[in-house]
Every structure is written in structure tokens, then in C-alpha cells.
C-alpha positions in Angstrom: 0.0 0.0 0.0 2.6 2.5 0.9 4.0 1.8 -2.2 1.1 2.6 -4.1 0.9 5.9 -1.9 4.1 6.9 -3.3 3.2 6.5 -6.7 0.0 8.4 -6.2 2.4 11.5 -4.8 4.4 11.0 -8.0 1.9 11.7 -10.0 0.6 13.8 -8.3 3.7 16.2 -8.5 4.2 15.6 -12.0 0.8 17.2 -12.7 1.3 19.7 -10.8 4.9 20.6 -12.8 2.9 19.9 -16.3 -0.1 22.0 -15.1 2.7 24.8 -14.5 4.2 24.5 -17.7 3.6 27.9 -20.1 2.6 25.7 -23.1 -0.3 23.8 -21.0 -1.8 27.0 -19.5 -3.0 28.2 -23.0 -4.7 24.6 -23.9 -8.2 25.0 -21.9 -9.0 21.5 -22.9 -5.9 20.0 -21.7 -5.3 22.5 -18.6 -8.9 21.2 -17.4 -8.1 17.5 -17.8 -5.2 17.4 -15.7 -6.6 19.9 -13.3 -9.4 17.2 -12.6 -6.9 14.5 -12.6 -5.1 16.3 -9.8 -8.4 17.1 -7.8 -8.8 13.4 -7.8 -5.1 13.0 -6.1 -4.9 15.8 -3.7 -7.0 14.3 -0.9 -4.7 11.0 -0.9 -1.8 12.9 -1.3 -2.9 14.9 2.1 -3.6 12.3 4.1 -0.5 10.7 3.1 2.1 13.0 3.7 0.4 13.6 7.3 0.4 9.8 7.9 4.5 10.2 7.0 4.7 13.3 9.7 2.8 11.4 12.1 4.7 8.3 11.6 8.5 10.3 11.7 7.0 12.0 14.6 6.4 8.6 16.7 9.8 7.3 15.8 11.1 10.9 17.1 9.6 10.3 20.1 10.5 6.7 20.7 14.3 7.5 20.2 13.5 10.3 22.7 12.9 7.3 25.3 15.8 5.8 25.3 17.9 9.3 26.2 17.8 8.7 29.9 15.2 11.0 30.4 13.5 12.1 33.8 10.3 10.2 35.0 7.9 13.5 33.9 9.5 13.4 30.5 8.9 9.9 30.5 5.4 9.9 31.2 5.0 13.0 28.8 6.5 11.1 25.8 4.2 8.0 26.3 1.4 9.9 26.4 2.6 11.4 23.2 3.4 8.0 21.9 -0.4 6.5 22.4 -1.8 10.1 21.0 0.3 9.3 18.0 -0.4 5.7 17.7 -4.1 6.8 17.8 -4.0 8.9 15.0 -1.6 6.6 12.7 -4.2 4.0 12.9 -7.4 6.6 12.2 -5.4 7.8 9.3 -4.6 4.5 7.6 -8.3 3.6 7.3 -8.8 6.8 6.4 -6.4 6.4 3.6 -7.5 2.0 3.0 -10.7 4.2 2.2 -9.7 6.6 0.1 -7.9 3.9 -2.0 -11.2 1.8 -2.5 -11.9 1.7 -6.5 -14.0 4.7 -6.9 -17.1 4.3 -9.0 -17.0 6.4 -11.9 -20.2 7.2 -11.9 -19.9 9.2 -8.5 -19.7 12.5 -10.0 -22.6 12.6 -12.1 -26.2 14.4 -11.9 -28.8 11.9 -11.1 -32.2 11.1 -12.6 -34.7 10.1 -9.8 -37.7 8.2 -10.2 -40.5 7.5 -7.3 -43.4 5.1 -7.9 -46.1 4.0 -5.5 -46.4 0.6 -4.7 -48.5 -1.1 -2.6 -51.2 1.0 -0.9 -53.3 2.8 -3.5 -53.6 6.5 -2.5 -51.7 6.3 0.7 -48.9 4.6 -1.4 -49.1 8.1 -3.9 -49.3 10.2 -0.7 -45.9 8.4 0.4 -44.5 8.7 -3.1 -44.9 12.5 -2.8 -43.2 12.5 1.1 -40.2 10.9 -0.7 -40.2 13.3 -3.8 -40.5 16.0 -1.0 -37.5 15.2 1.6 -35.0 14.5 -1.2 -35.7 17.5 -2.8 -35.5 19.6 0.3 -32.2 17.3 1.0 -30.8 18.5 -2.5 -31.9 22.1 -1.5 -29.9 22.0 1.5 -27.1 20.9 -0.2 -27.4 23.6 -3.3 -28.6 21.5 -5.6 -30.9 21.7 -8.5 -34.3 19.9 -8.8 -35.9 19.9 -12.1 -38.9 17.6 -12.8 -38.8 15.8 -15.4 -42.4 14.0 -15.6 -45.2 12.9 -13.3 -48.7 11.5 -12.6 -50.5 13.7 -10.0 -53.4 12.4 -7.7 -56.3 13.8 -7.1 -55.3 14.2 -3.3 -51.5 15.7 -4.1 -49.9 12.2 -4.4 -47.6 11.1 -7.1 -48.4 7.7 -8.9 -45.0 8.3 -10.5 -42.8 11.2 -10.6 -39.2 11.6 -12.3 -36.9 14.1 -11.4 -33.3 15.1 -12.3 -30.8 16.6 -9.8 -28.0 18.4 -10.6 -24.9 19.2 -8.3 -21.4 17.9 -7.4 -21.2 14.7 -6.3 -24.8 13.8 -6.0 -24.9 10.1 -7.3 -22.6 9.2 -4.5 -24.5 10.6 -1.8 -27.6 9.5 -3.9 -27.2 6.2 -5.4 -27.9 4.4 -1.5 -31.6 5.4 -1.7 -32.4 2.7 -4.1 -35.2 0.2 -3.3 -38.3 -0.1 -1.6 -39.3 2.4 1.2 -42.5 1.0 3.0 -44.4 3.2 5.2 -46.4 2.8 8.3 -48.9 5.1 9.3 -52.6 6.1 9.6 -53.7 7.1 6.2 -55.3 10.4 6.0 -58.3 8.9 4.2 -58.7 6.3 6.7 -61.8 7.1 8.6 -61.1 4.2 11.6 -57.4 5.1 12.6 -55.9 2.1 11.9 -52.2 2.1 10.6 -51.7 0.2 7.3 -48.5 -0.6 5.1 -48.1 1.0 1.9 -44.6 1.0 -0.1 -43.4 3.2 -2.6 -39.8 2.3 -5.3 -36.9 4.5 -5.6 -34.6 4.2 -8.5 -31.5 6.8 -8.6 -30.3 6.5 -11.7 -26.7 8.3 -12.9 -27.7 10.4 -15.7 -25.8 9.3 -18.8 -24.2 11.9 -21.6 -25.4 11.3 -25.3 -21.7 9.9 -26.2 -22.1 6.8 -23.5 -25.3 5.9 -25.2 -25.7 5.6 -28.2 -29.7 5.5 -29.7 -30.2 4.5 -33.1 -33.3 6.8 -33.8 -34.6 3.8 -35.9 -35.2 2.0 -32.7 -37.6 4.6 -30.9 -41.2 5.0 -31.7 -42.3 8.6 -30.6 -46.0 9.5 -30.0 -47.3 12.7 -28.9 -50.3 13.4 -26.9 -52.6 15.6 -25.5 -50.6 16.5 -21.7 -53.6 15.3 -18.8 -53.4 16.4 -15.5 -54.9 15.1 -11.9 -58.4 13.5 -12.5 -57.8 13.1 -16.0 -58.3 16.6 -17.6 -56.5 18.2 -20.1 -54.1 20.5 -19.8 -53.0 21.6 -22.9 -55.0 21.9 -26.1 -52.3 20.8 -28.6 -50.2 17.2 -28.6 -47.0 18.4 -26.6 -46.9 15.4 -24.0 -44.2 13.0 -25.9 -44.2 9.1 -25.4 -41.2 7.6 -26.6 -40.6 3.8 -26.7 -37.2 1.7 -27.4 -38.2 -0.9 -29.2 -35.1 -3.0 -28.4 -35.9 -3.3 -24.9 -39.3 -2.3 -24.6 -38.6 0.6 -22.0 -41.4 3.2 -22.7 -40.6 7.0 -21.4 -43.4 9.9 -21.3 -43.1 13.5 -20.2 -45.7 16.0 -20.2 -45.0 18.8 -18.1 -43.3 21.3 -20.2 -45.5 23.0 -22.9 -43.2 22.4 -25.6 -42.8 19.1 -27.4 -39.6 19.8 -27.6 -38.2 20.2 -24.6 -40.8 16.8 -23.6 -38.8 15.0 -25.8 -35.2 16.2 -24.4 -36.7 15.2 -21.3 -37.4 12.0 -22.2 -34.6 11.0 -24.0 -32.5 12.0 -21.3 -34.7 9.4 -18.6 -34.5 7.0 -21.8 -30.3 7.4 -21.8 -30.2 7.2 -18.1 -32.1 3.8 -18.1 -30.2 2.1 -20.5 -27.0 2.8 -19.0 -28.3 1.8 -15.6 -29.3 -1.4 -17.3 -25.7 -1.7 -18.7 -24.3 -1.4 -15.4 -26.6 -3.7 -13.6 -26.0 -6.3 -16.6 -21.6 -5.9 -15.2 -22.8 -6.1 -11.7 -24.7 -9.6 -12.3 -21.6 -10.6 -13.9 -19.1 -10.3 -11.3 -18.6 -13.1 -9.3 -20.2 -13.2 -5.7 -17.0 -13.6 -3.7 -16.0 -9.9 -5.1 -19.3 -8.0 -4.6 -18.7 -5.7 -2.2 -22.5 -3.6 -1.4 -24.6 -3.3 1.5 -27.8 -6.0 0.4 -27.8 -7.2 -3.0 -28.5 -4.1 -4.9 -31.7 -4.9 -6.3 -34.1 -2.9 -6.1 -36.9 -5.0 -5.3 -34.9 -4.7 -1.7 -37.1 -3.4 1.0 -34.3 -0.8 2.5 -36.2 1.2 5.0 -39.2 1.7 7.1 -40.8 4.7 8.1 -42.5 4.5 10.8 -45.1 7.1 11.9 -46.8 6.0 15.0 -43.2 5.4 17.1 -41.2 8.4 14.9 -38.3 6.3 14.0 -37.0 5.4 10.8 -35.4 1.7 10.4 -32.4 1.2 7.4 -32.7 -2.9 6.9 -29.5 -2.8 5.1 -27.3 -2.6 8.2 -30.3 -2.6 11.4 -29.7 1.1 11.8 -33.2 2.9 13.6 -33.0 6.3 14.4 -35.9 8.4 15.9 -36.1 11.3 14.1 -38.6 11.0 11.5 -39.9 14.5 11.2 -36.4 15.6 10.4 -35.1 13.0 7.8 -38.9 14.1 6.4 -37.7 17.4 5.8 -34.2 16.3 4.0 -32.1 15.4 7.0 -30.5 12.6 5.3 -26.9 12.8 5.7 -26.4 10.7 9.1 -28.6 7.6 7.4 -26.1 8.5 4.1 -23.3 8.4 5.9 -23.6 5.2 7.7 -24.8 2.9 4.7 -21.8 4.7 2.6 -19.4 3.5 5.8 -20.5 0.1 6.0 -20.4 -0.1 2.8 -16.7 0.9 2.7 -16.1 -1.5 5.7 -17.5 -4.6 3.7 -15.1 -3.4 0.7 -12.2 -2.9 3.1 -13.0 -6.7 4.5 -13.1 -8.2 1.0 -10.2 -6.5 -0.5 -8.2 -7.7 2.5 -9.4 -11.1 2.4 -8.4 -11.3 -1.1 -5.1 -9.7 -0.3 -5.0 -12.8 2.6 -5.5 -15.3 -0.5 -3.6 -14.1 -2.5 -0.7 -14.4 0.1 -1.9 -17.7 1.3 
């Protein structure tokens, strides 16, 4: 590994001598290339160069120890020794992390799509909960939420909505919120107060650029339609809602909530892209072998992942038996401490199989 770390710094110095260079600094293209490059290096490069300091500062201190010195300065330095030997071993899993095969997607806007499930209109109410707290999440994090398409109730629910989020990093703070979210509640159109089940999908899908997939216009059928609203009525008087279907795979995409056709179909070709490439990169997931899958659950998202429940205001992750009680908050987008712990065990179940391979390959 520390080898590996020094090659990193290499690099890492070499782009910053090339990014310096006067030739570079008047090629945009290039210039931004290696500057993203770099970006990618500098937080290993930190860490690692403060693991060396810590690391020449314990064997400072050790050599210190054998000096004859008084019993205060004794104590003093063994303190200093266990503060040190505290942070060495924080930093190198800090670093064991930071080394973990990044997924390239990470970086990417997202496409979002909420469904109701099972519960009729309570399932649609829940949809629109969900649409709700990760929009105010994405809001909090200055974000920008754009809907993209979506099937209104007549009681303000969502049969299905689609929405695109753009902002740094927010497929990798994103991408964990895939699956089944059930709900547990009275419903407001329950007359007797008794709490039912309803569920409601979430697919967060990395929003794919026109150049990683390629559609053959021959393969879409495109209809256009009269754009409905909740209940059924029409909203506009002329065909701008766009259906578009891939015949290949079957996948049908409609938008109707711009006025223009145009910009329906944009939409929809953009959901359409995004699909097929999550199909691509579900079809490589099922492909690598078990013994190397290294996820929280299995990834499907048929996977119930979480429970909200109203009654007792807690909210259960079944991925890795986290409850927390803070419903109302997570409701209104407070989502980073449930983020944060599925991202860190899964990190902790990738850091367990890459050393377990490292064991076998040794053995």
C-alpha cells in the first residue's frame, strides 16, 4: 500500500509541474483535464504526507525514550506516543478508504424516479413524502431539482414522478436510496385510525451523456399526446406530452410537463439514456462473481431498505439494522447521518473483501 501511496504523490507532483508549464496553460481542454486529474489525487496525497509526519514524529519520540530522560518526561512522551499511535491507525483507514476503487459514476447528476407501490392513495401520498424530503435534502445541499415527468393524484400524491438533480457529487451521496421504502402510518383517508403498510420504489439513476449511449433513432417509436393532468383533464389543447418507446428493450418513457414538445422529448430521451445505461451497469454487476461483490444487500431494487415509521417516529435502514428516531427531520431532507452510515458500511464490507483477497492471494 505504501508503495502505491508513493506512486500516487508522483503523480501527483508531476501534474502539478505539467499544469505549471507555459505551453499547458494556454490549452483550456488540456489544462482542465489534468486539473481534474489532480483534484482526484490531492485528498490521498494529504492524508498521506500527514500519515509520513505522524509516523516520523512517533519514531522521534521513541528515540527520545531511550535518552535517559527524567520520569515527567517519561510519562509526557508515552502519552505522546499513544496520541500518536491513535491517530496513525485513524489515518490509515482513512487512507485504506480513500484507496477503495472509486465508482465512476460518483460525479454525475442523477435522474430520480418515485413510484407508488402497494397502498393505493396512501402509497401516492408516500411517493410525494419521498419526492418532498429528497428535494429539500438536494436544497440544502445547493442542488438543482428539475422535474422531469409525473402523474399527480387527485389528493396531491404522485403515482409516478421523475426528477433530475444536478450538483457535485450527487450520485454518490444519492445512489444508496435505491429500493423499496415502506411506510407505516394512519392514512389520512382512513376514517377508523388504523395504521396500514403502503410502499413506494426508488430508483436513482446516474444520468448518462449522449456519447455513453448511443440511440439509433430507428429503434424509438415517438408519439405525442394531448398532456392530462390530476383526475384526467387536459391541460394543454395541442399534442406536446411525448411518449417515446425503445423498441429493443421495450422501455417506454413519457413526459408531459413542459409545454413544448420539444423540450418533452429532451426530457425523455435524457430518462431513456439514463435507463439504459443503468441497465448496462446492472448487466456488469450480475456478472461479477459473488465472492467480489462488495454492497450493502444485493442491490436490487426489489430490496425493502427502510421503514418509516409514523406512529413510534423512528426510521429503520434494513441494510445494516440502523433505527434512528427522528422521522420528522429525515422528512424534511435530513438525510446525511442515514447517508453516511450505509456509505461506511459499505466501505467497511469493501475494506474486509479486498483484504481477504489480499490474505488469499498471500496464502
Amino acid at each position: 500500500m505504501l508503495e502505491k501511496l508513493k506512486s500516487i504523490e508522483k503523480r501527483f507532483e508531476e501534474l502539478t509541474n505539467i499544469m505549471g508549464q507555459p505551453e499547458v496553460a494556454l490549452d483550456f481542454e488540456k489544462l482542465q483535464n489534468l486539473a481534474k486529474e489532480r483534484a482526484s489525487l490531492e485528498d490521498i496525497v494529504t492524508k498521506y504526507r500527514e500519515y509520513r509526519a505522524i509516523v516520523k514524529n512517533f519514531e522521534d519520540t521513541q528515540t527520545l525514550l531511550q535518552q535517559g530522560l527524567d520520569e515527567e518526561m517519561v510519562n509526557l512522551a508515552k502519552e505522546e506516543l499513544e496520541d500518536l499511535r491513535k491517530k496513525r491507525e485513524l489515518l490509515l483507514e482513512e487512507i485504506k478508504i480513500a484507496l477503495l476503487p472509486k465508482d465512476p459514476a460518483d460525479a454525475k447528476d442523477v435522474i430520480v424516479e418515485i413510484r407508488a407501490g402497494a397502498g393505493g392513495e396512501e402509497a401516492a401520498l408516500f411517493a410525494s413524502d419521498l419526492f418532498r424530503m429528497y428535494s429539500r435534502y438536494a436544497i440544502s445541499k445547493g442542488w438543482k431539482v428539475d422535474i422531469m415527468s409525473s402523474n399527480e393524484t387527485g389528493i396531491k400524491g404522485f403515482k409516478e414522478i421523475i426528477f433530475e438533480i444536478k450538483g457535485k457529487g450527487a450520485y454518490s451521496r444519492l445512489k444508496y436510496e435505491s429500493g423499496v421504502h415502506r411506510v407505516q402510518r394512519v392514512p389520512v383517508t382512513e376514517s377508523s385510525g388504523r395504521i396500514h403498510t403502503s410502499t413506494a420504489t426508488v430508483a436513482v439513476l446516474p444520468e448518462a451523456e449522449e456519447v455513453e449511449v448511443s440511440i439509433d433513432p430507428n429503434d424509438l417509436r415517438i408519439d405525442t399526446y394531448r398532456s392530462g393532468g390530476a383526475g384526467g383533464q387536459n391541460v394543454n389543447k395541442v399534442a406536446s406530452a411525448v411518449r417515446i418507446t425503445h423498441i429493443p428493450t421495450g422501455m417506454v418513457v413519457a413526459c408531459q410537463d413542459e409545454r413544448s414538445q420539444l423540450q418533452n422529448k429532451i426530457k425523455a430521451l435524457a430518462v431513456l439514456r439514463a435507463r439504459l445505461l443503468d441497465q448496462e451497469r446492472q448487466r456488469q454487476f450480475q456478472e461479477v462473481t459473488d465472492a467480489r461483490r462488495s454492497q450493502v444487500g444485493t442491490g436490487e431494487r426489489s430490496e425493502k431498505i427502510r421503514t418509516y415509521n409514523f406512529p413510534q417516529g423512528r426510521i429503520s435502514d434494513h441494510r445494516i439494522g440502523l433505527t434512528v428516531h427522528n422521522l420528522p427531520a429525515i422528512l424534511e431532507g435530513d438525510l446525511d447521518d442515514i447517508i453516511d452510515a450505509v456509505a461506511t458500511a459499505t466501505q467497511a464490507k469493501q475494506l474486509a473483501q479486498q483484504t481477504n483477497q489480499a490474505e488469499a492471494k498471500v496464502g
